[in-house]
DOPAMI-785866 format. One line per 3 residues: their letters; for each residue z, y, x of C-alpha. Coordinates in nm, 2 decimals. Each point is the difference from the previous one (the first is absolute). Example, Ala and Ser with C-alpha at 12.3 -4.5 7.8 and 13.67 -1.06 7.14 Angstrom:
AS = 0.78/-0.45/1.23  -0.07/0.34/0.14;
END
This chain:
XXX = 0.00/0.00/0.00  -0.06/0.37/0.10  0.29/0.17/0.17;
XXX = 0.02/0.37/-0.07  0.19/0.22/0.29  0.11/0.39/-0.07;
XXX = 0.08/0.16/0.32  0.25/0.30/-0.08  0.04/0.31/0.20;
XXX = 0.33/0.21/-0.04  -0.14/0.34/0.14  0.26/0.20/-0.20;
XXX = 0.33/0.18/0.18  0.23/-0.29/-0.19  0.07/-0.37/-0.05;
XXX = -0.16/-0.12/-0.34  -0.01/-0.29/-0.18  -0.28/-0.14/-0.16;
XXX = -0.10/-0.25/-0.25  -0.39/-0.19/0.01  -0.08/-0.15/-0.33;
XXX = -0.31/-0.20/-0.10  -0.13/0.27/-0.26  -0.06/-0.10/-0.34;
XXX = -0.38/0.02/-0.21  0.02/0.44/-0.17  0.19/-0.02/-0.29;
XXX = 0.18/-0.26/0.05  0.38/-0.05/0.06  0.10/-0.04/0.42;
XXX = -0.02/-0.38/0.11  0.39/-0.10/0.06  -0.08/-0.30/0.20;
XXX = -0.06/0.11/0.32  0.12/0.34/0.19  0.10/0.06/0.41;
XXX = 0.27/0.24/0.11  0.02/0.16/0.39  0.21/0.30/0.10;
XXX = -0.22/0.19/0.31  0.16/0.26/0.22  -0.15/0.30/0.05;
XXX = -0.30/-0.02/0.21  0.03/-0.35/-0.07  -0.24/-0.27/-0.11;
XXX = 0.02/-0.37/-0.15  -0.26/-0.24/-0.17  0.05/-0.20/-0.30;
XXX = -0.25/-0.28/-0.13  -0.07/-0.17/-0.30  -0.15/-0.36/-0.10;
XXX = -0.11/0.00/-0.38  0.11/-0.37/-0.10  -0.25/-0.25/-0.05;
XXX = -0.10/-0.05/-0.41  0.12/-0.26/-0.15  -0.23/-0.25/-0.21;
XXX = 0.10/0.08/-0.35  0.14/-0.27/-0.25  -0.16/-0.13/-0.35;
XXX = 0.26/0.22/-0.15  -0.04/0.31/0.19  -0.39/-0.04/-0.07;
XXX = 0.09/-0.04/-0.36  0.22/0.31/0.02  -0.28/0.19/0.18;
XXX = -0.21/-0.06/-0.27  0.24/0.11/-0.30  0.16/0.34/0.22;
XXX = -0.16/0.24/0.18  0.14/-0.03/0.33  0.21/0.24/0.23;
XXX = -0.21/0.22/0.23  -0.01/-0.16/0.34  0.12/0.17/0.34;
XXX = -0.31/0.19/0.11  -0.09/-0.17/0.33  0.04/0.21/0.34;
XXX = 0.18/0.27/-0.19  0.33/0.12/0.11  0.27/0.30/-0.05;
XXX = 0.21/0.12/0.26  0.29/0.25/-0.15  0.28/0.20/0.23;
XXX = 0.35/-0.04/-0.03  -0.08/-0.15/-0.35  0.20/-0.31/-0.19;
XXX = -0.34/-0.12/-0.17  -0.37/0.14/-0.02  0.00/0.25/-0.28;
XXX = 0.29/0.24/0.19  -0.05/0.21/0.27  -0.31/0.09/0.24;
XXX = -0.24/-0.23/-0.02  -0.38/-0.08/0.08  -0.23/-0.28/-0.13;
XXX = -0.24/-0.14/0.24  -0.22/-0.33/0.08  0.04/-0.19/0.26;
XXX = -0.21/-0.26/0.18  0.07/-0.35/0.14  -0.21/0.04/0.31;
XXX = 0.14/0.30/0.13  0.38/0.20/-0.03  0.02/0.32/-0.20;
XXX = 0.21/0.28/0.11  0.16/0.21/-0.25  0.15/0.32/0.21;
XXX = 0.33/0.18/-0.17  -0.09/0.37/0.19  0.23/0.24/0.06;
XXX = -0.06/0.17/-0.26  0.08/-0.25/-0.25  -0.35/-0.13/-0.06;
XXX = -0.10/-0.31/-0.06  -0.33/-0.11/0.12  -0.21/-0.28/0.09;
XXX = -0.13/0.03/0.42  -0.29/-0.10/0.14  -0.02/-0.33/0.17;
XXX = 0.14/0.06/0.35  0.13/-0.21/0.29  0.21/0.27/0.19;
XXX = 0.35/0.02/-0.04  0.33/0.07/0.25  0.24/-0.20/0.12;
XXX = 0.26/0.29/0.09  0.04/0.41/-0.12  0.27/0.18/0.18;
XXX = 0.08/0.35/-0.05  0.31/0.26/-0.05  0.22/-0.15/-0.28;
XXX = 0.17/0.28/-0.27  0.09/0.35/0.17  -0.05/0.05/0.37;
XXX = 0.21/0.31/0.13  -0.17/0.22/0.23  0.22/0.09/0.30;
XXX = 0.01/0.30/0.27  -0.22/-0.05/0.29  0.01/0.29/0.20;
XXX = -0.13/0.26/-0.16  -0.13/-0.22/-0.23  0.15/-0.17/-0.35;
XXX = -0.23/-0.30/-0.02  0.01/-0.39/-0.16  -0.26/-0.21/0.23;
XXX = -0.05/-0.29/-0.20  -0.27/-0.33/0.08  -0.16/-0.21/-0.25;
XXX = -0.22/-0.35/0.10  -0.17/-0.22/-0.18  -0.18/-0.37/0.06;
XXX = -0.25/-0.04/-0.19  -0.16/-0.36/-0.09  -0.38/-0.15/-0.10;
XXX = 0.03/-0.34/-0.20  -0.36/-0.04/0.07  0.00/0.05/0.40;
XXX = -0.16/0.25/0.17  0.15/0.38/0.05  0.19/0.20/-0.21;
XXX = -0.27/0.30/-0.05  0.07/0.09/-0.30  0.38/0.04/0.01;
XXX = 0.12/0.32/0.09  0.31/0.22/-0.07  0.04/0.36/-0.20;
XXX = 0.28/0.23/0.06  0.11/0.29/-0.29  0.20/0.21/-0.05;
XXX = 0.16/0.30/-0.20  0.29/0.23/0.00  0.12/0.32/0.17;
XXX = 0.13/0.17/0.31  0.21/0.33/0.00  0.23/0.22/0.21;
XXX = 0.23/0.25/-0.21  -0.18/-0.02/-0.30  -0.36/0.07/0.17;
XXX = -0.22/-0.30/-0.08  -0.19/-0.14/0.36  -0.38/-0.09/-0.06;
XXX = -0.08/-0.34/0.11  -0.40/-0.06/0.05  -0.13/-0.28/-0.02;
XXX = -0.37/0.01/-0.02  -0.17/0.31/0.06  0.08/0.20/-0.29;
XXX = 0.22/-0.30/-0.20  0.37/0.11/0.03  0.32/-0.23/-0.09;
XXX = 0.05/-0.02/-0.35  0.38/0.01/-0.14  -0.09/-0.23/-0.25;
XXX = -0.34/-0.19/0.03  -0.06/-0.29/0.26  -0.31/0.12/0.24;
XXX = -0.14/-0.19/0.30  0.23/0.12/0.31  -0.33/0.12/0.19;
XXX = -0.33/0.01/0.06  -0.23/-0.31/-0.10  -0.33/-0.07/0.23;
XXX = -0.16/0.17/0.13  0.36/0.22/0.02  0.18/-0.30/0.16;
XXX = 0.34/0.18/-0.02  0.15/-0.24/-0.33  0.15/-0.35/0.11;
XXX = -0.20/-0.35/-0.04  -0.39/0.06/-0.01  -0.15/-0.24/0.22;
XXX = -0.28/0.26/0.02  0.22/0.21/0.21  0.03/-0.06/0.38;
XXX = 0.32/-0.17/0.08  0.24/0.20/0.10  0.42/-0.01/0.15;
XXX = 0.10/0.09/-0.37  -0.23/-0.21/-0.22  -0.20/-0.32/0.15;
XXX = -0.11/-0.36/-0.11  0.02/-0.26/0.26  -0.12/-0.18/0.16;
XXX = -0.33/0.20/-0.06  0.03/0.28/-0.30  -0.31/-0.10/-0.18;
XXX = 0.15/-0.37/-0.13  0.29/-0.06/0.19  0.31/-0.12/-0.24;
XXX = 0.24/0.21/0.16  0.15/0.35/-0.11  0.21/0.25/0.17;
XXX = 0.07/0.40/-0.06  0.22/0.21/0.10  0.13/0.31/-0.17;
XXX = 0.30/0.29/0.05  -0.07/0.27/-0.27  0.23/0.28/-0.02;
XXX = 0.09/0.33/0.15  -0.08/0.13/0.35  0.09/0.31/0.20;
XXX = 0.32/0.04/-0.24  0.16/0.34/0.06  0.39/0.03/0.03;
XXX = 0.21/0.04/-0.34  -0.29/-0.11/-0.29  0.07/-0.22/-0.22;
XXX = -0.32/-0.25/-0.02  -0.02/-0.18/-0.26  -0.25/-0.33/-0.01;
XXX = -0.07/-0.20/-0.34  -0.31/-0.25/0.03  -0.10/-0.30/-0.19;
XXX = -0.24/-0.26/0.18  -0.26/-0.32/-0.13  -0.11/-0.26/0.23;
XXX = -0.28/-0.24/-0.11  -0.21/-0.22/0.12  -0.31/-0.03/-0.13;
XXX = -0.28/-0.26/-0.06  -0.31/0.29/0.03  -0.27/-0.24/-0.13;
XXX = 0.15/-0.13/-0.29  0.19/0.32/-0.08  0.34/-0.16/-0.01;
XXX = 0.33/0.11/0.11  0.18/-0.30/0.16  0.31/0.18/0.05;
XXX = 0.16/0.30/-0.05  0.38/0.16/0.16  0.15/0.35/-0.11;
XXX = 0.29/0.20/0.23  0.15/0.32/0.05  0.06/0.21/0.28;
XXX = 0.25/0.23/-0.13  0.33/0.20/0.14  0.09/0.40/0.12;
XXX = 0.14/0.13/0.33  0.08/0.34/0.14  -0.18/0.04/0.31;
XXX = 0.23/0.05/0.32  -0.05/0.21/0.24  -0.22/-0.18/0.30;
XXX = 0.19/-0.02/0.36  -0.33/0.09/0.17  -0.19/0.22/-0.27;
XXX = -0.39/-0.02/0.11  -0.14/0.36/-0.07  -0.31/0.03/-0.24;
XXX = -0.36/-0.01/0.09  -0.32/0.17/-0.14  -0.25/-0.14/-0.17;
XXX = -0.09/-0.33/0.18  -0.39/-0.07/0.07  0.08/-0.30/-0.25;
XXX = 0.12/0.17/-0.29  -0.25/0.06/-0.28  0.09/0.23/-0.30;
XXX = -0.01/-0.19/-0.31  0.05/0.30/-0.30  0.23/0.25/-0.12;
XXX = 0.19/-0.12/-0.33  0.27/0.19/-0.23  0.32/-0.20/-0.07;
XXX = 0.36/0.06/-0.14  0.33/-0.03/0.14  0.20/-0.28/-0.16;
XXX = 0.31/0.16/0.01  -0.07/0.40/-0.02  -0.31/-0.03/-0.26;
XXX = -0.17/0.28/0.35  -0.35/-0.03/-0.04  -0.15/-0.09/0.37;
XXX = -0.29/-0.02/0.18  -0.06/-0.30/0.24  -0.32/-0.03/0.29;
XXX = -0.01/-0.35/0.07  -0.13/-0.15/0.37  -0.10/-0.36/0.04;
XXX = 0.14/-0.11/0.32  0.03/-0.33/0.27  0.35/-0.12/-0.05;
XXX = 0.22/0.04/0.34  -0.17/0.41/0.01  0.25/0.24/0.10;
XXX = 0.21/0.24/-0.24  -0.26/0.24/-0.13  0.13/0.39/0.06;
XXX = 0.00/0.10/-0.41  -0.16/0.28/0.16  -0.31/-0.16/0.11;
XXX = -0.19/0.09/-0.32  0.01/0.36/-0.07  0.00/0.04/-0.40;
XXX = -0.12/0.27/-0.18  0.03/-0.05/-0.44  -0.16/0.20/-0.28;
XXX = -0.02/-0.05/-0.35  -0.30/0.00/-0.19  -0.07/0.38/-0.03;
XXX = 0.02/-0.04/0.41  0.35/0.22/0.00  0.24/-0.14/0.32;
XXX = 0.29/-0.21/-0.11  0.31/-0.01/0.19  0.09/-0.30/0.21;
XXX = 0.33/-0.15/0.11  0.06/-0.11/0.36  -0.21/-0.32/0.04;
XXX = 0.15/-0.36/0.08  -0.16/-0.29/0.10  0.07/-0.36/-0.15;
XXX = -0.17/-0.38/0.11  -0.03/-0.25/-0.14  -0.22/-0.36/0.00;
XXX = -0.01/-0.36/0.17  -0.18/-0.19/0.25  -0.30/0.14/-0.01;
XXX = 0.03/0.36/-0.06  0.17/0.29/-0.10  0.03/0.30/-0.23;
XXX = 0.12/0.32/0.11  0.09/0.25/-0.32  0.04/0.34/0.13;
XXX = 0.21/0.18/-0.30  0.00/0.38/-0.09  0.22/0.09/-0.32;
XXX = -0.14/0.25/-0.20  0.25/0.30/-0.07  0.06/0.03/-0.38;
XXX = -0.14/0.24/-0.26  -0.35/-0.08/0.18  -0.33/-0.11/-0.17;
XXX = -0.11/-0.35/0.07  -0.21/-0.05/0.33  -0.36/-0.07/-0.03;
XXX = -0.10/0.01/0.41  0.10/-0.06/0.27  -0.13/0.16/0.40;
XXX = 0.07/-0.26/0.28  0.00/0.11/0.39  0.01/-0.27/0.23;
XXX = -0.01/0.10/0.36  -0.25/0.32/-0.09  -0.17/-0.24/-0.25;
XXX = -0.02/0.10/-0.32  -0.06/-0.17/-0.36  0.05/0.09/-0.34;
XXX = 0.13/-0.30/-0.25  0.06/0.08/-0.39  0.35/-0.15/-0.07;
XXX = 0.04/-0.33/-0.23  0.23/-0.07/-0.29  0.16/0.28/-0.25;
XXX = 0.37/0.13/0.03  0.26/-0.20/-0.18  0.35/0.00/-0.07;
XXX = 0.13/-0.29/-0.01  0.34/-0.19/0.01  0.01/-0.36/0.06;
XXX = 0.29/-0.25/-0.08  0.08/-0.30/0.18  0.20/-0.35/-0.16;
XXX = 0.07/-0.22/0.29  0.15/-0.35/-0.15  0.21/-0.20/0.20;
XXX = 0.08/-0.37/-0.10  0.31/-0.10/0.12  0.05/-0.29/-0.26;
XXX = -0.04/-0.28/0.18  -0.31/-0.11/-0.10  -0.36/0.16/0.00;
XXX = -0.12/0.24/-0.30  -0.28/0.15/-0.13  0.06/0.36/-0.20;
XXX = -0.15/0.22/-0.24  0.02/0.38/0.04  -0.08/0.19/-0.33;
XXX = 0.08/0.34/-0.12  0.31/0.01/-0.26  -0.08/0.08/-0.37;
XXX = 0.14/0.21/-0.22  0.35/0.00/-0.18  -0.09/-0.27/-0.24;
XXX = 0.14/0.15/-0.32  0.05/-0.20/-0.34  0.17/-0.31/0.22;
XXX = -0.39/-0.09/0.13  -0.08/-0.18/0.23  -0.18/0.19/0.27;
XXX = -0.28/-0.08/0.12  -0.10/0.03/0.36  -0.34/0.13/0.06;
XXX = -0.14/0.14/0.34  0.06/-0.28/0.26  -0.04/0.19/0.29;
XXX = 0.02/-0.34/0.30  0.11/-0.30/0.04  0.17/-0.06/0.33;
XXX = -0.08/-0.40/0.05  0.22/-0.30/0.17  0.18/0.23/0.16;
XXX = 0.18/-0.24/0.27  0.43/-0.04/-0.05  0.14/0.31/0.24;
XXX = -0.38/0.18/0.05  -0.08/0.31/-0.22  -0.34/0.16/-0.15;
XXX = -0.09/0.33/-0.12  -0.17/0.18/-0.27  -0.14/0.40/-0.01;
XXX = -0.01/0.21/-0.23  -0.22/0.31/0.05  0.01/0.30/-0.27;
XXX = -0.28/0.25/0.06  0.18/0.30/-0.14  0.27/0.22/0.08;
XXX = 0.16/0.03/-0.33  -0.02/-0.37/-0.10  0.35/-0.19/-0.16;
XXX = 0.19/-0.19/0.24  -0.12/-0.33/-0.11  0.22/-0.30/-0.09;
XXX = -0.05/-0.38/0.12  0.14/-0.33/-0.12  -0.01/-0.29/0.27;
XXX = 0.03/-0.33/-0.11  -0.04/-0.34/0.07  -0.39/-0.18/-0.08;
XXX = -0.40/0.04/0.06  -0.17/0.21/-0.24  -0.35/0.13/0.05;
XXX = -0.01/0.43/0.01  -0.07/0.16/-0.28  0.17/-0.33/-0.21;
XXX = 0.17/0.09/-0.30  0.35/-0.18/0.01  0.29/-0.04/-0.20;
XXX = 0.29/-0.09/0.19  0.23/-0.33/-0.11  0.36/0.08/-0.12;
XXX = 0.27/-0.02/0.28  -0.21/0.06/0.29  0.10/0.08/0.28;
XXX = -0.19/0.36/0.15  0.03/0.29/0.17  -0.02/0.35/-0.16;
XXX = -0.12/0.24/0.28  0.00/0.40/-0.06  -0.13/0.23/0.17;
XXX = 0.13/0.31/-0.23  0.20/0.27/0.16  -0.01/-0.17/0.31;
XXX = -0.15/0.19/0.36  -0.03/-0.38/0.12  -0.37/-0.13/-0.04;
XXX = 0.11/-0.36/0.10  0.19/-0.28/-0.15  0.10/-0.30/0.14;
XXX = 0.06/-0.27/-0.28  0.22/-0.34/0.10  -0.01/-0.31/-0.16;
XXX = 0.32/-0.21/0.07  0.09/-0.34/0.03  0.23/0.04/-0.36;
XXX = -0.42/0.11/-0.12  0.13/0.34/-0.04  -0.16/0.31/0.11;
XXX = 0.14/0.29/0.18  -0.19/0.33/0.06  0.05/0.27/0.27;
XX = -0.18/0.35/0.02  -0.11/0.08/0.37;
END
């Protein structure tokens, strides 16, 4: 008899469970007779098969039966249903799919949720290392940096090289220092995003992201041991802050993905997600190097408008592209001149100079502050060195506030939690109901933390109000909380503090403190 094998990849962040069942003819009620269950790790995978049983000759009386009843619909043949995390086939995700006997199908869970049915491969890995839940950046020097490594074997069932497997690198988030938000480039023009993954670098021909096997090998990024099919993976990384001056306060909150990828059938084999998250206030050096003009490396990338976190001062920010390992740049080395749109001066602050980036290159955001009562800047008039270029000025003035929730789980197990904004007073003994979810902050690891931001583009806005609870919601879910849970209430009303740090105890309840 035909055997039927479905290959399952787990290329979502957590350990699932799923459930294969031999799918029934449409309209029809689920078979019961036959069903396989396998819990995957994250980034694992497992195979389950199937052998239909062989049909059974039937008796004078069930030929007499067949004849006076219409029989039951049959088990379509090669059919199947895998749900997720599901007790039988008509609850939770699920995909329908045929399968053949000659062959294994892969059904790939993505990170995103998806289910999907991949195209026949052979590749796979045998290991996936990379940073596990927050890695804290520490002070090097000058610098406040987390060097991290990630490798990866990867495997061909069918012989032959390992082409086709290759690793992506992304990532999101935000640097600042006092409230002034640093630029990080990573492509050309394509700057960090606080909230949306992007490639961390350039793709061929660029060559500065992580993985291509297009790209010339290189100390931080390499295959081995040749880089067009070699099975071995190794990079390198320490983004962060450099040339730190004495008594900011840097702040650095970034969220990372690691996959590798299958890039001829389009599949993702496996994917990891970390943090490189933490704050410091930079000493003052023993041997403080003194600044340097503009290097013959340096390239000006733009001129941009930003906010300050913490003051709502509307800034403008030229930003250099730069090796890493380049000396402190002298804030002076790029002589600024602003005007709005009529072409009126505007009046500049005293410029400062912050860094930031990784292994293969740097940012340099020289910042003026605009003085207040000003119009908004429309232009800006660059001299380098006698050299002189005029750039209009990105982005629009905002004022802006932003909140931040750090959750820390302390209960002795790992959580996931949901961050939505409070209703109303319910009135009329109503339940409330809980619209608005904001994040949720998943399998956050037993004595780690994670963090959610809140960003309120106005400068007369309401102090906004949180609840923090326990559970995995998708945002923008309406909810209604169970009775006699347990959840944190955090508010932000009357309060100079823009930060709360919300504790979930080993009793399961939660404790809040304004910092």
């Amino acid at each position: 008899m035909a055997t039927y094998t479905i290959k399952i990849l787990n290329s979502s962040d957590q350990t699932k469970t799923y459930v294969a069942f031999q799918a029934p003819p449409t309209g029809a009620a689920v078979q019961a007779g036959w069903s396989v269950r396998q819990t995957i790790a994250a980034g694992g995978a497992a195979e389950v098969s199937f052998t239909p049983p062989a049909p059974r000759t039937p008796s004078l009386l069930g030929k007499l039966c067949a004849l006076l009843f219409q029989a039951p619909p049959g088990a379509a043949p090669g059919r199947f249903r895998l749900a997720v995390d599901a007790g039988d086939a008509q609850a939770g995700p699920h995909i329908d799919f045929s399968a053949s006997p000659t062959a294994p199908t892969t059904i790939v869970h993505g990170f995103d949720g998806a289910l999907s049915v991949a195209a026949a491969t052979t590749l796979g890995y045998s290991s996936f290392v990379t940073p596990v839940g927050n890695l804290a950046p520490t002070l090097q020097g000058d610098n406040f940096v987390a060097p991290f490594n990630v490798v990866a074997a990867f495997t061909n069932s069918a012989g032959g090289g390992c082409a086709n497997g290759e690793y992506r690198q992304l990532i999101m988030g935000r640097f600042s220092v006092d409230g002034t938000v640093v630029a990080h480039r990573l492509c050309e023009s394509t700057l960090m995003s606080p909230d949306v993954l992007r490639e961390d670098g350039c793709p061929p021909p660029g060559c500065s992201a992580y993985g291509h096997r297009a790209c010339p090998p290189t100390a931080s990024s390499r295959y081995s041991p040749d880089q067009a099919t070699g099975p071995q993976f190794a990079m390198y990384d320490q983004p962060g802050f450099r040339n730190m001056a004495p008594g900011n306060t840097y702040v650095i909150d970034l969220r990372f993905q690691g996959s590798l990828v299958d890039t001829a059938a389009g599949v993702t084999l496996a994917s990891h997600t970390w943090t490189v998250s933490g704050q410091t206030v930079a000493p003052r050096p023993l041997m403080p190097d003194e600044p340097q003009g503009f290097q013959s490396s340096d390239r000006l990338v733009g001129v941009r408008q930003s906010a300050n976190l913490a003051s709502g001062v509307s800034e403008v920010h030229v930003l250099i592209a730069r090796r890493d390992g380049s000396p402190r740049l002298d804030p002076t080395a790029v002589k600024v001149a602003v005007v709005d749109a009529a072409g009126q001066p505007l009046a500049v602050g005293e410029p400062v100079v912050h860094e930031v980036g990784g292994q293969r290159g740097t940012t340099a955001t020289i910042v003026h502050r605009l003085l207040p009562g000003q119009a908004a800047p429309a232009k800006a008039t660059l001299d380098i060195d006698g050299q002189v270029t005029e750039m209009a000025i990105a982005g629009e003035p905002r004022m802006s506030t932003t909140y931040t929730i750090q959750v820390l789980n302390q209960s002795g197990s790992n959580k996931s939690y949901v961050v939505f904004q409070a209703p109303a007073t319910a009135s009329g003994g109503q339940v409330p109901v809980y619209t608005n979810v904001w994040a949720t902050l998943e399998n956050v690891t037993d004595g780690d933390w994670d963090s959610f931001t809140y960003t309120v583009e106005d400068a007369d806005h309401e102090p906004p109000r949180f609840i923090v609870e326990e559970g995995e919601y998708a945002p923008g879910q309406v909810i209604v909380p169970p009775k006699d849970v347990n959840l944190a209430t955090v508010d932000f009303t009357d309060r100079s503090q823009t930060t709360a740090t919300v504790t979930e105890n080993a009793e399961g309840d939660f404790s809040v403190a304004y910092v």
